[in-house]
Every structure is written in structure tokens, then in C-alpha cells.
DRENDO-1510 file (C-alpha; in Angstrom, 1 decimal, always signed):
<recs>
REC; n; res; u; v; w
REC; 1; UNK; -14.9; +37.2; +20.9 .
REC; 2; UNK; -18.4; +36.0; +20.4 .
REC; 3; UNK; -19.5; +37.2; +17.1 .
REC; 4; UNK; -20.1; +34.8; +14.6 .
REC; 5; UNK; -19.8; +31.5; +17.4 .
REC; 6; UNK; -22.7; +29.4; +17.9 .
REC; 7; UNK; -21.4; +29.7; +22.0 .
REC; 8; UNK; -21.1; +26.5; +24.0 .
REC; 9; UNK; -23.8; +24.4; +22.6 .
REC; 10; UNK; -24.0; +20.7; +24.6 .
REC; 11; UNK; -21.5; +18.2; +23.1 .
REC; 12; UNK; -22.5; +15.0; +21.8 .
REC; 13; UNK; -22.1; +12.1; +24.2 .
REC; 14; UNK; -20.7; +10.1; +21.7 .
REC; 15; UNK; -18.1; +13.2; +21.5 .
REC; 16; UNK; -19.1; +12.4; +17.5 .
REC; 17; UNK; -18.4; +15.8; +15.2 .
REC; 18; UNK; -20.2; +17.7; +12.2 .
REC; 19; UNK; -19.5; +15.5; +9.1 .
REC; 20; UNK; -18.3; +18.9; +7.4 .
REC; 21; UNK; -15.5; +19.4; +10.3 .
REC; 22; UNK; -14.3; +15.1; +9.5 .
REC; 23; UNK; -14.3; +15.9; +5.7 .
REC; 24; UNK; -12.4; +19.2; +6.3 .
REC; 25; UNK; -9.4; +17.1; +8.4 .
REC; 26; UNK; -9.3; +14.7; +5.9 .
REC; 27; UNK; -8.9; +17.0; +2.8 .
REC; 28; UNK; -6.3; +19.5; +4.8 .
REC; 29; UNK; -3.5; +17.6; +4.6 .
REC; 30; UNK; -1.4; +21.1; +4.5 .
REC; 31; UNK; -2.7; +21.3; +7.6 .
REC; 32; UNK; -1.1; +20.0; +10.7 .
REC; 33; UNK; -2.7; +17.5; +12.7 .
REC; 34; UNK; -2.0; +16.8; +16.6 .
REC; 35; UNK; -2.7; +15.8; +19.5 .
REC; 36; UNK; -2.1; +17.7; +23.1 .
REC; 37; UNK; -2.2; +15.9; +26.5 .
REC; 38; UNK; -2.6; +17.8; +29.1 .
REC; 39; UNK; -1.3; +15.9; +32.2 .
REC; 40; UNK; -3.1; +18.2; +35.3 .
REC; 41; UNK; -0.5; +17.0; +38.0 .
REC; 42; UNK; +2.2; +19.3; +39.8 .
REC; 43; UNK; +4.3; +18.7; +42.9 .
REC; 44; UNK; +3.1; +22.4; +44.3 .
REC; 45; UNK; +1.3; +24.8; +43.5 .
REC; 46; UNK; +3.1; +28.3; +41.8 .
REC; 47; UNK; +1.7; +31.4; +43.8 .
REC; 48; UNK; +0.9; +32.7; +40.6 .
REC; 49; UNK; -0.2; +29.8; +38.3 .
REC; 50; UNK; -4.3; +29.4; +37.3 .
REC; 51; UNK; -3.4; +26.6; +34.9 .
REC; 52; UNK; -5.7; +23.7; +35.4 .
REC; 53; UNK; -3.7; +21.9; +37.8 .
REC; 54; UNK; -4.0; +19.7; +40.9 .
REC; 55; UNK; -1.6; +18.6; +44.0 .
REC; 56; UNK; -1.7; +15.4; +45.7 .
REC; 57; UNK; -3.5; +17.4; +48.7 .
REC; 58; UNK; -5.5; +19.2; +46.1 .
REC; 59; UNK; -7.2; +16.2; +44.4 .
REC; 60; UNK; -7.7; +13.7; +47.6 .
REC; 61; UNK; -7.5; +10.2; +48.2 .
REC; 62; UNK; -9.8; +9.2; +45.2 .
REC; 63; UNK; -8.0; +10.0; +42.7 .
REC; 64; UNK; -4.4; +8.5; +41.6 .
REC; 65; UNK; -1.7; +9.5; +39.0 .
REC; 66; UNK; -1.2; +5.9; +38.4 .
REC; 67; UNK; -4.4; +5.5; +36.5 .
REC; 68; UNK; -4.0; +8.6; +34.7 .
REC; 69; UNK; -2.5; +7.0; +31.8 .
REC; 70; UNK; -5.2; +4.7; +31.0 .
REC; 71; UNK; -7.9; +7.1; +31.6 .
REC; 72; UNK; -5.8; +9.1; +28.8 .
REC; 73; UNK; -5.5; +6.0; +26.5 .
REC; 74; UNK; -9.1; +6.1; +26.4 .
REC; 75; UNK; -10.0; +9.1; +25.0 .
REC; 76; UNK; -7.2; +8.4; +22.3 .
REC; 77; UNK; -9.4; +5.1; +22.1 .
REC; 78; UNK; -12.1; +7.8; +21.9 .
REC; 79; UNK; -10.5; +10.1; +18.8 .
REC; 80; UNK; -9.9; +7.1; +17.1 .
REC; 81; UNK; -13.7; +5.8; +16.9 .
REC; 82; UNK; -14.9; +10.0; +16.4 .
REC; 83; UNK; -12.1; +10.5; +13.4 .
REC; 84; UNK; -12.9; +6.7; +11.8 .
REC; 85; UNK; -12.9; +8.4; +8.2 .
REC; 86; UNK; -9.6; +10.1; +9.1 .
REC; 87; UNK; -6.5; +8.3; +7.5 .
REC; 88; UNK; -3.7; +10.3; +8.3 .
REC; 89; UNK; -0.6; +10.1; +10.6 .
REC; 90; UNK; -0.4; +12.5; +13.3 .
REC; 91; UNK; +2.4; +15.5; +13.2 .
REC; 92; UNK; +3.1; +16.7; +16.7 .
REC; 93; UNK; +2.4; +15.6; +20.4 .
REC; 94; UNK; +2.7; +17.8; +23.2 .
REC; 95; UNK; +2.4; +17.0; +26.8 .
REC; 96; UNK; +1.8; +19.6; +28.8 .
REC; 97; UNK; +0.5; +20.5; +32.5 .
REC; 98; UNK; +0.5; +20.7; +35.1 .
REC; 99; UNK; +4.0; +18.7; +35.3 .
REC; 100; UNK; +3.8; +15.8; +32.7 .
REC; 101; UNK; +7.1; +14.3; +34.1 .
REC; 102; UNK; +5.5; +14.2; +37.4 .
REC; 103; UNK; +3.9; +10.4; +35.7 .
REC; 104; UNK; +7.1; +8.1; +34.4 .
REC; 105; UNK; +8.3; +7.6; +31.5 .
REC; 106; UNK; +5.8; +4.8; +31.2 .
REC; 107; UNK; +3.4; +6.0; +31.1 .
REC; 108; UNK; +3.9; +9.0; +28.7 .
REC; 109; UNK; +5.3; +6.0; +26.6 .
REC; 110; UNK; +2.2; +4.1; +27.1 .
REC; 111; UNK; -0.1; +7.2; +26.1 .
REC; 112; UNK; +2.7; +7.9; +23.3 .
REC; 113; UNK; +2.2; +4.5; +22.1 .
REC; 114; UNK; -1.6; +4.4; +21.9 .
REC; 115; UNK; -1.9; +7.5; +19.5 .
REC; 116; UNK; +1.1; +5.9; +17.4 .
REC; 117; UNK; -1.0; +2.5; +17.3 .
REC; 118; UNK; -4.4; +4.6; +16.6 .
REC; 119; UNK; -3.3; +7.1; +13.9 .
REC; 120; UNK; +0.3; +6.3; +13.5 .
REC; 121; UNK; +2.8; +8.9; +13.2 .
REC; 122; UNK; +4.5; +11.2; +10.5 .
REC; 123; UNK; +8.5; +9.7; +10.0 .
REC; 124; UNK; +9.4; +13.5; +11.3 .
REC; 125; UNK; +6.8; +13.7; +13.9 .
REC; 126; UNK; +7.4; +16.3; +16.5 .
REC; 127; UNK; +7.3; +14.6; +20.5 .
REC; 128; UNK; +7.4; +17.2; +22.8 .
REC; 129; UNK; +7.0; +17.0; +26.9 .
REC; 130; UNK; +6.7; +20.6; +29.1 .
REC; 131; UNK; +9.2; +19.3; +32.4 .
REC; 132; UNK; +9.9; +21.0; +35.5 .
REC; 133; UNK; +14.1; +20.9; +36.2 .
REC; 134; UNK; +13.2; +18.9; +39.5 .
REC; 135; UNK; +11.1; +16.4; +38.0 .
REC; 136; UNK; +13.5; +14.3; +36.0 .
REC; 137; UNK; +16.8; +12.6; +36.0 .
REC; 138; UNK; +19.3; +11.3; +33.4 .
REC; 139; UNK; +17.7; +7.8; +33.4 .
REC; 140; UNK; +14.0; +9.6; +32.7 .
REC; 141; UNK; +15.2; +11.9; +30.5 .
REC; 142; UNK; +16.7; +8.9; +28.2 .
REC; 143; UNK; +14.3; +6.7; +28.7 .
REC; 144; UNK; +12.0; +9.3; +27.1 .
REC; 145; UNK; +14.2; +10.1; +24.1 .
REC; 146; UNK; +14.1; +6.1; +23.5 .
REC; 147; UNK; +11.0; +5.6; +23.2 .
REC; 148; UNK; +10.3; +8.5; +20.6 .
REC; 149; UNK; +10.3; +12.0; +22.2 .
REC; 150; UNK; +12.2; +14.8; +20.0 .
REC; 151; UNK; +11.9; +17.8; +22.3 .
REC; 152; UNK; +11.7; +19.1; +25.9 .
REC; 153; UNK; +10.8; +22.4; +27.3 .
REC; 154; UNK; +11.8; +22.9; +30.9 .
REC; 155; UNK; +10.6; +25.7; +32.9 .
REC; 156; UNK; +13.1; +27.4; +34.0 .
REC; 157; UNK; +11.7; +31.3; +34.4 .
REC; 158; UNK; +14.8; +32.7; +36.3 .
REC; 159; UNK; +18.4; +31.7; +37.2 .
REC; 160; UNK; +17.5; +34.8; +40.2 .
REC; 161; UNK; +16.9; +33.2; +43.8 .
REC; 162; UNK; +14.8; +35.5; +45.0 .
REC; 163; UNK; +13.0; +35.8; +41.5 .
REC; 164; UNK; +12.3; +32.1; +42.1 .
REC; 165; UNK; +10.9; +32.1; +45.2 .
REC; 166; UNK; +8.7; +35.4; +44.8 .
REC; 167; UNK; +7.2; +32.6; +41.9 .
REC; 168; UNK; +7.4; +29.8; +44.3 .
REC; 169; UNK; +9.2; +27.6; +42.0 .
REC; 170; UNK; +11.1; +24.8; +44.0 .
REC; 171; UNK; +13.9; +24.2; +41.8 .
REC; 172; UNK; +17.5; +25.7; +41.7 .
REC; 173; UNK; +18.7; +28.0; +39.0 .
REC; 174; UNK; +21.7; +24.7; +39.1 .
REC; 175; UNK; +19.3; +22.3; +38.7 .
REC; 176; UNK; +18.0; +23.6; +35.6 .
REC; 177; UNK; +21.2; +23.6; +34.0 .
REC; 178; UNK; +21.8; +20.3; +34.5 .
REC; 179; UNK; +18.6; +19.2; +33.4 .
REC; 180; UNK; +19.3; +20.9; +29.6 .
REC; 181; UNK; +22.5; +19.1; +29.8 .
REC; 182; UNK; +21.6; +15.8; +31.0 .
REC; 183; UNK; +18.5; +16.4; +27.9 .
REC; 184; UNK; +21.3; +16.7; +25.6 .
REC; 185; UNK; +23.6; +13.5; +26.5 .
REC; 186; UNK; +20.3; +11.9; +26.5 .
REC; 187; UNK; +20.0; +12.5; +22.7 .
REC; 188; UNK; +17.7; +15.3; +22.9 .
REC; 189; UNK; +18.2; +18.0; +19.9 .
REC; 190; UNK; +15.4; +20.1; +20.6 .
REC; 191; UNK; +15.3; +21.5; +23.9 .
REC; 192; UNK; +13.6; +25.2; +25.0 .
REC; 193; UNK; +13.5; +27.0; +28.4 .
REC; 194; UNK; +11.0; +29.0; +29.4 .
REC; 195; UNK; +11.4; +32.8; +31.1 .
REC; 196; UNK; +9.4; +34.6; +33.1 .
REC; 197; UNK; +10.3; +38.5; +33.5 .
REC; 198; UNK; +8.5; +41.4; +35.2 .
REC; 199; UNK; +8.3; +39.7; +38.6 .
REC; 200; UNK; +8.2; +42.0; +41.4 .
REC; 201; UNK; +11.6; +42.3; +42.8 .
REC; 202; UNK; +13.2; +41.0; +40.0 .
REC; 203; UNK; +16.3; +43.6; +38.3 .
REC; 204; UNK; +17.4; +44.4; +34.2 .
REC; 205; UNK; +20.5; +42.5; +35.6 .
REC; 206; UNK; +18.2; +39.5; +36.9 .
REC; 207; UNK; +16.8; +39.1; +33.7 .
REC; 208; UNK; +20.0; +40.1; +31.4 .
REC; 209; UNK; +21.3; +37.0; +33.6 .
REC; 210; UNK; +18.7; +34.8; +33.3 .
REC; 211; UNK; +19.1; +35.5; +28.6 .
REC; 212; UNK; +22.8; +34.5; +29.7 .
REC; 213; UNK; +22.2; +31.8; +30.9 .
REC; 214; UNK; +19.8; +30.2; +28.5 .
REC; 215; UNK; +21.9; +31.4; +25.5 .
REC; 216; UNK; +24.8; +30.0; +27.3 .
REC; 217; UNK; +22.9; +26.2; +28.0 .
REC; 218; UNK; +23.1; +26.2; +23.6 .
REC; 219; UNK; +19.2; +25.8; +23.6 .
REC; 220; UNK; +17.4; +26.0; +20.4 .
REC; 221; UNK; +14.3; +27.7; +21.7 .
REC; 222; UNK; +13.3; +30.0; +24.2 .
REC; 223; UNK; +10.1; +31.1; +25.0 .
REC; 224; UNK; +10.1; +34.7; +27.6 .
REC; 225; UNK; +6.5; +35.9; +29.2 .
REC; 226; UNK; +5.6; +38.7; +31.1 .
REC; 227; UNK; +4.4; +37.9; +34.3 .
REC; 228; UNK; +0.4; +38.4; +34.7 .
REC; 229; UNK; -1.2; +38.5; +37.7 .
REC; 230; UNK; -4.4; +36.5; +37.6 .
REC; 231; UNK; -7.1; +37.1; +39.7 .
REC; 232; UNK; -8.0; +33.9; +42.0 .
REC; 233; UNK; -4.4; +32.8; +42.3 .
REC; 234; UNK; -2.1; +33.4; +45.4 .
REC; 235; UNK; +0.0; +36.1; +43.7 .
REC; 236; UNK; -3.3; +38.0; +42.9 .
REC; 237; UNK; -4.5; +38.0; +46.4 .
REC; 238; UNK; -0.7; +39.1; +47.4 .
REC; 239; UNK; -1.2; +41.8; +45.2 .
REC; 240; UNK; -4.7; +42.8; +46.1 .
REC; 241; UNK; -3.7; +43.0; +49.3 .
REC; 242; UNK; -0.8; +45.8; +48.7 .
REC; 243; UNK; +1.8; +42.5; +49.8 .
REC; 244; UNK; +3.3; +42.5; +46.7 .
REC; 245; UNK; +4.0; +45.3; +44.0 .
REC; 246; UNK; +1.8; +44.6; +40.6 .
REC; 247; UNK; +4.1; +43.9; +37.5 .
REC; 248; UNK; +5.0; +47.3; +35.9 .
REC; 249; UNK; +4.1; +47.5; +31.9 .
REC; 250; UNK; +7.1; +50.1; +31.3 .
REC; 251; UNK; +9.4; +47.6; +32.8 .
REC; 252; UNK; +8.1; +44.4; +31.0 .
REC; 253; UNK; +8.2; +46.0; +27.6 .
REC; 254; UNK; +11.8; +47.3; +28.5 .
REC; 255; UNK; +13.0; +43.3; +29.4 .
REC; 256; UNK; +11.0; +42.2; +25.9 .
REC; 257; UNK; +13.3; +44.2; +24.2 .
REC; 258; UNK; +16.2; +43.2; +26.2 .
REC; 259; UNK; +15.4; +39.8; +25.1 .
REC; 260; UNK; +14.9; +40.7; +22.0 .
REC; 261; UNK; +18.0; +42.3; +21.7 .
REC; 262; UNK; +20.1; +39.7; +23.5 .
REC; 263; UNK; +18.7; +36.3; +21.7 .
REC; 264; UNK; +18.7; +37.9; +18.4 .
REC; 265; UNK; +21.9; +38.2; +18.6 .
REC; 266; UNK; +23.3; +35.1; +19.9 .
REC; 267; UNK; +21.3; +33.5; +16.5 .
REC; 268; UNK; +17.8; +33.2; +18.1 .
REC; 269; UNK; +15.3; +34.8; +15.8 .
REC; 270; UNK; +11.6; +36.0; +17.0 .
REC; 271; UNK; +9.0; +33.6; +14.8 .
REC; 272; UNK; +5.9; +34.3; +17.1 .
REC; 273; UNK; +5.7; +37.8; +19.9 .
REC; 274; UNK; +6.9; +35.3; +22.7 .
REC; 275; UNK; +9.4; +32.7; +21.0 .
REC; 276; UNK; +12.6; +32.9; +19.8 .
REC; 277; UNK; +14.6; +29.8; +17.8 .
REC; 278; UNK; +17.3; +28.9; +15.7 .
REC; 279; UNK; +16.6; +28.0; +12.3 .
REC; 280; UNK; +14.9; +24.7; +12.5 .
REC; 281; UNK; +14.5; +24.8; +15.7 .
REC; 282; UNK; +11.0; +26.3; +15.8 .
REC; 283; UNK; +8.0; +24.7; +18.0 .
REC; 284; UNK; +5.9; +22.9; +15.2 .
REC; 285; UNK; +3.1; +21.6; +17.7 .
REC; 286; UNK; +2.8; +25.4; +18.7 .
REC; 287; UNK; +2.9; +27.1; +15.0 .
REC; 288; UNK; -0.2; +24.3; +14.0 .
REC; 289; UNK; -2.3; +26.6; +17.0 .
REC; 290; UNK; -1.4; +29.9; +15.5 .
REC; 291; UNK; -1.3; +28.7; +11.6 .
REC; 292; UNK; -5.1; +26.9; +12.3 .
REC; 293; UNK; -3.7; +23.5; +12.1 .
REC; 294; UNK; -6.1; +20.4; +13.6 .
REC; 295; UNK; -5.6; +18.8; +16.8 .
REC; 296; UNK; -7.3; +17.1; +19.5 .
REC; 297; UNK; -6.9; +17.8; +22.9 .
REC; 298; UNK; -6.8; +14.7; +25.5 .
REC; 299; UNK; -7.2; +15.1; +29.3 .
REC; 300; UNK; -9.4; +17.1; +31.9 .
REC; 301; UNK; -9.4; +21.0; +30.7 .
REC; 302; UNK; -8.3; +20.4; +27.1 .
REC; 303; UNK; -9.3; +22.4; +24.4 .
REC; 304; UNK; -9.2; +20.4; +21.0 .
REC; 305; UNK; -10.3; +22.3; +17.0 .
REC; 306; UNK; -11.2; +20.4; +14.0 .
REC; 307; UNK; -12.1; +21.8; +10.4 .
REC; 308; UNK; -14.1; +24.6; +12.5 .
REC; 309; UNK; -16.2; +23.0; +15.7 .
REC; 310; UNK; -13.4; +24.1; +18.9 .
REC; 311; UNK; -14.4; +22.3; +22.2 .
REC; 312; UNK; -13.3; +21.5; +25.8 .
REC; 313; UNK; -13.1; +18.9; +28.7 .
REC; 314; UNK; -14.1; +19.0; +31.8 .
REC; 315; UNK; -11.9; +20.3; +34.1 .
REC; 316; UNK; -11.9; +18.2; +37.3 .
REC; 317; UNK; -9.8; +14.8; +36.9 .
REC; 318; UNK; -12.1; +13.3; +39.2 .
REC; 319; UNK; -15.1; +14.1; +36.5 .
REC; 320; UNK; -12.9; +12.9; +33.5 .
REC; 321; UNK; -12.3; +9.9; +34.5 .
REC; 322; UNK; -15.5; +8.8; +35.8 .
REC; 323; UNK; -17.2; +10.0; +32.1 .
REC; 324; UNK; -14.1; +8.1; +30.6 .
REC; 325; UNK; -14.6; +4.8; +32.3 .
REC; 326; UNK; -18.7; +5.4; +31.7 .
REC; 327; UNK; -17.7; +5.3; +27.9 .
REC; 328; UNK; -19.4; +8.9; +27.3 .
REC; 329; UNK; -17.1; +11.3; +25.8 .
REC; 330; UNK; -15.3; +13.9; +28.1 .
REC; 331; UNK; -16.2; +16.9; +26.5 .
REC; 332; UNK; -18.3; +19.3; +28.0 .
REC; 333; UNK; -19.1; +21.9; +25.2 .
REC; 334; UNK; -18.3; +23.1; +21.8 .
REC; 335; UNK; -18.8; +26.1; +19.7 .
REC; 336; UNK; -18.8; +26.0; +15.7 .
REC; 337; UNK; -17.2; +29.0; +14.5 .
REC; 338; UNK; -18.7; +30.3; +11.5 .
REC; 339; UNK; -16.6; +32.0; +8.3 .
REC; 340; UNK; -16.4; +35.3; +10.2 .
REC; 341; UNK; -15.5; +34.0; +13.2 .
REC; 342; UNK; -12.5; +31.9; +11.2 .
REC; 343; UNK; -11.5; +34.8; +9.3 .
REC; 344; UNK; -10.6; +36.7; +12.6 .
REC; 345; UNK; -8.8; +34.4; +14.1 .
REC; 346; UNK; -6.9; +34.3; +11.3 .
REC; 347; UNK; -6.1; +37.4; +11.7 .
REC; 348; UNK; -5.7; +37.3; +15.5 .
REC; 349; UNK; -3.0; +34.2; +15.2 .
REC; 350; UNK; -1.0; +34.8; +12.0 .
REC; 351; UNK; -0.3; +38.5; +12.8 .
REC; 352; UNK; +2.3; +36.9; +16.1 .
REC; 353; UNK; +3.9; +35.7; +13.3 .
REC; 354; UNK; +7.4; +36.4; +12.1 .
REC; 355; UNK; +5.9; +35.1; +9.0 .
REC; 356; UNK; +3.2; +37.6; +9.0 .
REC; 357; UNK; -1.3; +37.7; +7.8 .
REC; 358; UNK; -1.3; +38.1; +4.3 .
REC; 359; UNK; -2.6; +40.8; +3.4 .
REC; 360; UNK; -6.0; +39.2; +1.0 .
REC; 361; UNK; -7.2; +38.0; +4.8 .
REC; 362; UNK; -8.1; +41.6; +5.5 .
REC; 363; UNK; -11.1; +43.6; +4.7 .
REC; 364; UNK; -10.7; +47.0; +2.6 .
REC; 365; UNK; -11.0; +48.9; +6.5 .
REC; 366; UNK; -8.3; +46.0; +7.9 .
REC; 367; UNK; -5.9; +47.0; +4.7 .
REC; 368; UNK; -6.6; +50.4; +6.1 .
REC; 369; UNK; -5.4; +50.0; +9.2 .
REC; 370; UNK; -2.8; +47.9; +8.5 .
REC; 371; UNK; -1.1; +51.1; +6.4 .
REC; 372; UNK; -2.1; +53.5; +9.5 .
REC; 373; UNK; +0.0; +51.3; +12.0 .
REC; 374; UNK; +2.8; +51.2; +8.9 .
REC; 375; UNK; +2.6; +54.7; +9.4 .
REC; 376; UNK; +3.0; +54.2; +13.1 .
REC; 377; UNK; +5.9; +52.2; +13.2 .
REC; 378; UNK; +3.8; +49.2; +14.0 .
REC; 379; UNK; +4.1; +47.1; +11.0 .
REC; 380; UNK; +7.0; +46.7; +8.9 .
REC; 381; UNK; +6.1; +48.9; +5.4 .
REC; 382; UNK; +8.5; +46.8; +3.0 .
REC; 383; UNK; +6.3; +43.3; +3.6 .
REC; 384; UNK; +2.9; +45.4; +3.1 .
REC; 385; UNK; +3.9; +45.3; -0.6 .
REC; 386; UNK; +4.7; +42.4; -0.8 .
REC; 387; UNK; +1.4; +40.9; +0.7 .
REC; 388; UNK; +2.0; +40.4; +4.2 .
REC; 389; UNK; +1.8; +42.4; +7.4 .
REC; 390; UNK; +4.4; +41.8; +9.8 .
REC; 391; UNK; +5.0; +43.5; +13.8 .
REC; 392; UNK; +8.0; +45.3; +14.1 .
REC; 393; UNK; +9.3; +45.0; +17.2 .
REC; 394; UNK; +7.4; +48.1; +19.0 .
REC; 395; UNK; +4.4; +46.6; +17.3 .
REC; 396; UNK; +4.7; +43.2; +18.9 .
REC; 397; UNK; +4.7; +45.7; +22.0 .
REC; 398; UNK; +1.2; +46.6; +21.3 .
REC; 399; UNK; +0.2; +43.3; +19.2 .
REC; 400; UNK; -3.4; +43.3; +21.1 .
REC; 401; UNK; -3.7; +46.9; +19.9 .
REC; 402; UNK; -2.5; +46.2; +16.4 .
REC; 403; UNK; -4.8; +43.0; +15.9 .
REC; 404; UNK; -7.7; +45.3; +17.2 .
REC; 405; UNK; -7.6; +47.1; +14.8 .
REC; 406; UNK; -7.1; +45.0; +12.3 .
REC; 407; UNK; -10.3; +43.1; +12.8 .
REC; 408; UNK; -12.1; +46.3; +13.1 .
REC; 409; UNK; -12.7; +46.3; +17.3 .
</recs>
């Protein structure tokens, strides 16, 4: 979606931003503000993963996990000096990968520590770490909920097998049980597992078993994605090569609604097309993407958006870290979106939203539109008079379609 960017101009090397995007972050204090760390280190490769991640084997002798968290510390160091004029606590940090548990508690800790010293944090501050079920233990998982995290997601994608190893996970649908319950005598509240459905292989009783199971562990939050098969990954040259059957779309919308279906009833409401939560127990780091909240993005690959200028790392750990310990900022480029390009995102990210786009964010032909996919069954009619649009649930189906539309594509 080019219109209305100014596309990948150079970043400073001071990583210094517009003064207009500083002032904007210090008068949006409805806003949310956070910060992600994206931690690029996994035990294996998943056949079907193009995440910016790296194995030991991948990434070569010259490069170490054990400096990783000072590398990271840095470019917190880094924010800190960019956002000077900024005087307000931070409201969520994620970790995410990659396999952030693959580092120890430690050093998250230590990385935790240093945006809590920089910034400080909000008293209800959200803490959140992405974990694999095989990459922590009782004592990790409470010596993370010591030292300040609130939440855990753990990919679990299928209590199936042969669903696992088609996705060349290495864990064991056990294993990932006892990791949500050794998260919860740790002290954990929050806790989400992550599903994956539409692999090839993979039955309606699979995946009803799978929704058991997670409803069953007494999670909060779960988060189900359609499997898609990206080109350059192992699974896309499997399926290139006629070795594996391509995901069907008649069968992936047919497991959405049997999640649907399932999680709603066990008290797990949709809030956004792929997430379902109890009351409360919604992903706040998450919602601050897709409500145009602030945050900055630490670690090779990470994106980061401040009061309107988005930009990204570089990708290779090996090239972070040697502009990290240069002192010259990380990024590699940044775009400055201009009104239009704001107004359709807004439209683009609050339409996932159980919550809905208010209506005054479309144009007369977007209000149009909206009323032609009422009349469609796409979007609920009572919220259009009441000034939002909402998906219903065949419209979350076709929420590309619907936001299409909407912005006039």
C-alpha cells in the first residue's frame, strides 16, 4: 500500500525522528506506548516458518546468544537518547521470535530491566514472552513471573502428532500442557496458546481436538491461524514440488468457524479475526498495533511506529550488532506516512476489531460500501447505526475483501 508513503527513505544514523512524530508521542497519552523485542533465535527451523529467525548452524561461529542481551540493552540505551522529550512510562513489552526463551531468564530480565530503568513502566504494565512448550521449565517459567512478566503465549499449533510433525514442531502435544500448567503454579494469569489449522493432513477431528484441549488447559487467550504457505520456506518448496498438498480455503474457513463456534462457547469471545479471550484477558501489546498505538521495536528485523514515521532494522544479527556496538542506530529505513496513508490503515486495523471502524473514518464511497457488505451479510447492520462497522462472522471470512472495499481498492 504505497499511496500516500514517502517509501523507504534512508534513516538517520543517529536513528533521531521528525520532531512532529516526538511531539505527537508525547501529547497521545490515550495512546499506548511499547516496546517489542524480537529475540531472532530458535532451536530448529519450522518447515514452514519465514519469520526472521536464525539456528545455531544458521548464524555461525561469530555470533553468540550470550551477547544478545546487551546488544538489545543498547538500542533501549538508543530509544532512550531518540525519545529524550518523551516522559511517559511504557505500557506493554512483548518478546517475541524466533524463540525468546531460547536466552534465560536473565537476560530477558536484564533487557526487561533496562527499558523499566529508561522509561519506567505503567503500575499495570503488560509483560509478555512468545515461548515454545520445549523451551522452558518450572524454575524458568517462575523465575520470569518474578521478575515482572504478566503473560505467556506458548505455541502450541496442534495436540495432532502427525499435524506436528507435517509443521516440524519438536515438542509433544504433553509437553505443552504441562508447560500452561507449570505457567500457572508459577503465578502466571495471562497465558494464550496459539493454533495452527489447515495443515495438510490434518482432520475437523484434529482440530475440534486441538479447541479441546486449549479450552480444557483454562487459558485466557487463544490465538488460531490458517496455515500459509510461503514461498522460500521448506513447506513451499514441498508444496511446489506436488510433495505436499497446498492448504484448502474451503476447509480453513470451515475450521475458523469451528473455532469460532467452539471458543465462543466455552466464554472465549472473538476481539480481533484471529483472537479469542475472556473478558480481561485480551492481548493489550497486540490491540496498541491494530488501535495505532506507539511502540518501538528493538532487535534485528523489527518494525517500530511513532506519531506517523514506521521504520525497520536490519535483518541479519550479525549486522545489528556490529551497527549497535559502532553506536550508529540499527535502522535501515523508514517511511512517513502521510494523512491518507493514516486514514487507511485506520481503516485496515480497526475493522479486525470486535470493537469495530467508526463509521466518521470512512469517506461518503467507504459509507457506501460499508451498507452494500450490510446488505451482504458482511457487516453487522445494527452497529452501522450506531456509528461503527463491525465483521460478522462470514465477514471476518472475507475481511481482506471487506477492507478493500472500504478503502476504495
Amino acid at each position: 500500500m504505497a499511496t500516500g508513503v514517502l517509501d523507504g527513505e534512508a534513516a538517520p544514523a543517529d536513528g533521531s525522528l521528525p520532531h512532529q512524530a516526538i511531539a505527537e508521542l508525547v501529547e497521545s497519552s490515550p495512546r499506548s506506548f511499547g516496546f517489542y523485542v524480537h529475540v531472532p533465535y530458535c532451536a530448529t527451523r519450522c518447515g514452514y516458518c519465514d519469520f526472521n529467525t536464525y539456528t545455531a548452524a544458521e548464524l555461525g561461529p561469530g555470533v553468540s546468544r550470550a551477547d544478545y542481551a546487551h546488544t538489545a540493552i543498547a538500542e533501549v540505551r538508543l530509544a532512550r537518547r531518540v525519545l529524550a522529550a518523551v516522559n511517559r512510562p511504557v505500557d506493554t513489552v512483548f518478546f517475541g521470535g524466533g524463540t525468546p526463551t531460547l536466552l534465560p531468564p536473565k537476560d530477558l530480565l536484564s533487557i526487561l530491566i533496562a527499558i523499566r530503568d529508561e522509561f519506567g513502566l505503567a503500575p499495570d504494565a503488560e509483560i509478555t514472552t512468545e515461548a515454545n512448550p520445549d523451551s522452558v521449565d518450572r524454575e524458568s517459567l517462575s523465575a520470569l513471573e518474578l521478575g515482572g512478566f504478566t503473560r505467556i503465549s506458548f505455541g502450541m499449533q496442534s495436540v495432532s502428532p502427525h499435524v506436528l510433525s507435517i509443521l516440524e514442531r519438536t515438542h509433544t502435544p504433553d509437553r505443552a500442557r504441562a508447560a500452561v500448567q507449570w505457567a500457572r503454579e508459577a503465578g502466571f494469569e495471562h497465558l494464550n496458546l496459539d493454533l495452527i489449522y489447515g495443515t495438510p493432513g490434518e482432520t475437523s477431528d484434529d482440530f475440534a481436538r486441538s479447541l479441546g484441549a486449549a479450552i480444557e488447559s483454562g487459558v485466557d487467550h487463544v490465538s488460531a491461524y490458517s496455515l500459509v504457505v510461503e514461498d522460500g520456506t521448506r513447506l513451499g518448496r514441498q508444496v511446489a514440488r506436488g510433495e505436499m498438498a497446498a492448504p484448502d480455503d474451503d476447509v480453513a474457513a470451515r475450521r475458523y468457524e469451528a473455532a469460532d463456534e467452539m471458543l465462543s462457547a466455552a466464554g472465549l469471545e472473538w476481539y480481533e479475526i484471529s483472537n479469542w479471550a475472556r473478558p480481561g484477558g485480551e492481548c493489550r501489546h497486540n490491540l496498541g498495533y491494530w488501535t495505532e498505538g506507539d511502540w518501538w521495536g528493538i532487535g534485528p528485523g523489527a518494525h517500530s511506529h511513532i506519531g506517523g514515521v514506521r521504520w525497520w532494522n536490519v535483518k541479519h544479527p550479525t549486522t545489528y550488532a556490529e551497527r549497535i556496538n559502532a553506536g550508529i542506530s540499527p535502522s535501515l529505513a523508514r517511511e512517513v506516512l502521510t494523512p491518507t496513508a493514516r486514514s487507511m490503515e485506520t481503516i485496515m486495523l480497526k475493522t479486525r476489531l470486535r470493537t469495530g471502524l467508526p463509521i466518521e473514518a470512512l469517506s461518503g464511497a467507504g459509507l457506501a460500501a460499508a451498507r452494500r457488505a450490510a446488505a451482504d451479510g458482511l457487516v453487522e447492520s445494527g452497529p452501522l447505526s450506531h456509528g461503527r462497522i463491525t465483521l460478522t462472522r462470514r465477514g471476518r471470512l472475507l475481511g481482506d475483501r471487506v477492507v478493500a472495499t472500504l478503502v476504495g481498492l
